[in-house]
N, C-alpha and C positions, 0 to 999 in steps of 0.2 A: 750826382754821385751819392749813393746811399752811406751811411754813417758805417755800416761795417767793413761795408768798404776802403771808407778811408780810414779807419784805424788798422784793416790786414796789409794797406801800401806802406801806411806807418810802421807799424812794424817791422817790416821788410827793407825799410830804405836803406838803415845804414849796412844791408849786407849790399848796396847797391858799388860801395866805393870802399872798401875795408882800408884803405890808406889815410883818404880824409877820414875815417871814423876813427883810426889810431894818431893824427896828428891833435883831432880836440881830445881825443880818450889820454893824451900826453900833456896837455893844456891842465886837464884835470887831476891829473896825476902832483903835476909839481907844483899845483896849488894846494894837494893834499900835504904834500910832503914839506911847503916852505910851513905850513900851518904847524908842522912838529916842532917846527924852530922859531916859536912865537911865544915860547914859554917864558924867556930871559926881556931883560929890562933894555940889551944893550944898543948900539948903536945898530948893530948887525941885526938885530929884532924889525929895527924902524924900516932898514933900509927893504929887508922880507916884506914885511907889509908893505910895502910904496911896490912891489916888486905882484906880490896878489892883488891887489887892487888892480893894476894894470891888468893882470889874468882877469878877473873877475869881468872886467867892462870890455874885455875883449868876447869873453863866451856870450855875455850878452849881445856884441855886434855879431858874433856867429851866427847867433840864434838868430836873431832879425834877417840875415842876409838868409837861413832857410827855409821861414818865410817868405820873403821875397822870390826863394827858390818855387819852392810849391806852386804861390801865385801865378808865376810865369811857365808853369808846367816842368819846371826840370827836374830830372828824378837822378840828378847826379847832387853829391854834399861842396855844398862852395867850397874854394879854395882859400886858403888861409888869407887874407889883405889885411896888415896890421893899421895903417889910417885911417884905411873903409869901418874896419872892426872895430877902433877903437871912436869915431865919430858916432857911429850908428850903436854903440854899448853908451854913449853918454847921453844918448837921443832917448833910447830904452829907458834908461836909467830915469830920467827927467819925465817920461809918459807916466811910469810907473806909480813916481812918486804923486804929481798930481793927480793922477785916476784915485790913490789912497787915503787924501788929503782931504778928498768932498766926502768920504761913508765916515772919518776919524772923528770930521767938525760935527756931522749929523748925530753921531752916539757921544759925543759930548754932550752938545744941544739938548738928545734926549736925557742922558745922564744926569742930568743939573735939572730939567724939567720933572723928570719923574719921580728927584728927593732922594737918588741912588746916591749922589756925590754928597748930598748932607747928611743924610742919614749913616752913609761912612764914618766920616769926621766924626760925626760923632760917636758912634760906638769906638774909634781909636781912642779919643778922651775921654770916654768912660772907663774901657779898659784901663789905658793909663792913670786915673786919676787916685786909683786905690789898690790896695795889696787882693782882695779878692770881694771885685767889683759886681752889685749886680744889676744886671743891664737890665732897664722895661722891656718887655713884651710887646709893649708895642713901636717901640723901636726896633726891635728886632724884624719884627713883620715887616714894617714900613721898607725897614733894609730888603728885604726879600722880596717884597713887590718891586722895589724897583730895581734890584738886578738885574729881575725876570726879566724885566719889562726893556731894557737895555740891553740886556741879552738879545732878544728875541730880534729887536731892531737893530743891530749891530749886527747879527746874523741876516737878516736878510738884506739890507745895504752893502755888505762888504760882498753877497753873494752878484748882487744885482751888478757893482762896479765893477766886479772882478768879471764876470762876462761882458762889460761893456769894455773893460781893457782888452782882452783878448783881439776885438776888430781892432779899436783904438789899436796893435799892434799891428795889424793887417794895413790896416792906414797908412802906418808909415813907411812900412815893409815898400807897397807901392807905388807914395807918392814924394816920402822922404819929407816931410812936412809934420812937426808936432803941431802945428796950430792946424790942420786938417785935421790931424786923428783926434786933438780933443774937441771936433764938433757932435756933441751928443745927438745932435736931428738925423746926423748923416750912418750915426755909428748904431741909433734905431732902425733907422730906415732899411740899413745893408742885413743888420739881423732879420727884421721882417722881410726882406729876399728868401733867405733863407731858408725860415721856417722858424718862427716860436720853440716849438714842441722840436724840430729837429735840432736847432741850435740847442737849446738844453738835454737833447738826448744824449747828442754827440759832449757837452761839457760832464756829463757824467758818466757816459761809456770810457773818456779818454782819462776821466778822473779816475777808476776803477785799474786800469791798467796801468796807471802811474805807481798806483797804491801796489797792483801786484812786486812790480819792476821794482820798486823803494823795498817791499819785505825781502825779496831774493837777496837787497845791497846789504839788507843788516844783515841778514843770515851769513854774507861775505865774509862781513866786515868784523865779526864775530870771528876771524879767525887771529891768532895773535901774529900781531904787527902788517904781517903782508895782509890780512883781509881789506881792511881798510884802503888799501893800496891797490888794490885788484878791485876792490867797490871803485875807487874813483877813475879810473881806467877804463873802463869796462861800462859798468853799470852808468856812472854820473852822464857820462858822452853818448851813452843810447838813448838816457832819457831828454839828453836835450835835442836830439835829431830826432827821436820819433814824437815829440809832443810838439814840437815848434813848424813839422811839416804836417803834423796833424792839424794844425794851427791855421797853415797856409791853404791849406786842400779847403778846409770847412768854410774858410774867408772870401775862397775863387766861387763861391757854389752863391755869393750874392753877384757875383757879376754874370752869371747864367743864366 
């Protein structure tokens, strides 16, 4: 399946089922809405958060179960299952965090290696040490090479794992198994199925269209009070059914 392709099924899917797409586009909604009432300190604050959270790991089980859809060819939006959804949102949840946890230690690593994190420190205690301090030059540099320099590695590791989380999600979509999806041999190996060049084509064709689909929500959401409200409804539940079965399409094209 060529990449345009499966971003025009993408696209298209949640007019597949306009009802499941209005039951997560309501998921989104009253996550938007309990988030207004998070302002206050009170009891009723706590109980809203404990109340989003549960939202939250639920759209993440959504989104794996449309995945899983994809995978298995079906071009209907799964049905709501609160267990399934919430199992499979704390499964996500737990991939996620360690896929982010190996590129964090690495720009540490480098951070501390390159003289970025001393050369910090120190220019904070110089700053601080006087009324109007003046810092060497060549501290300054030092700082600046190693931002770069951590920058640059930071950017391309978090790029590298966040494509390798993607299968990692395919993985588990399914096999239902975190210790599967975090085997790195297997989650190469399914990329090289793919395509190199087409798996990175398709992660930034599908990035480009997120990016469109996000400016429309601010442009929304821009409007007073209801935009916001019609972004999360609308927009927030498109984006997660059409990038998550974008997800699933590109994932099936290693088992091909």
């Amino acid at each position: 399946m060529d990449i345009t392709d499966i971003i025009k099924e993408s696209i298209t899917f949640p007019f597949n089922d306009y009802k499941g797409w209005l039951i997560i586009g309501l998921l989104s909604l009253i996550n938007a809405i309990i988030s207004i009432g998070l302002s206050s300190n009170s009891i009723f604050a706590v109980i809203l958060s404990i109340i989003s959270l549960i939202i939250e790991i639920m759209l993440y089980g959504i989104a794996l179960d449309v995945i899983r859809g994809a995978i298995n060819k079906s071009t209907e939006i799964p049905q709501i299952d609160f267990s399934k959804n919430i199992v499979d949102g704390i499964k996500t949840l737990i991939l996620l965090i360690i896929y982010m946890i190996i590129p964090t230690i690495i720009t540490l690593i480098v951070a501390f290696a390159s003289g970025f994190l001393n050369t910090l420190y120190e220019l904070v205690m110089e700053y601080g040490s006087a009324t109007a301090p003046t810092v060497p030059e060549a501290l300054v540099s030092d700082f600046a090479i190693g931002m770069i320099i951590t920058c640059i590695v930071a950017f391309i590791v978090f790029v590298i794992f966040g494509l390798f989380t993607l299968i990692g999600e395919g993985i588990l979509a399914e096999t239902g198994s975190i210790k599967a999806a975090l085997n790195i041999n297997d989650v190469i190996n399914k990329i090289s199925n793919i395509g190199w060049l087409k798996y990175i084509g398709f992660a930034i064709l599908i990035g480009l269209v997120t990016s469109i689909i996000a400016i429309i929500g601010g442009i929304l959401a821009r409007i007073p009070t209801i935009g916001s409200l019609i972004a999360a409804l609308i927009i927030n539940s498109y984006v997660l059914l059409v990038t998550n079965h974008a997800y699933g399409l590109i994932y099936r094209e290693s088992k091909e």
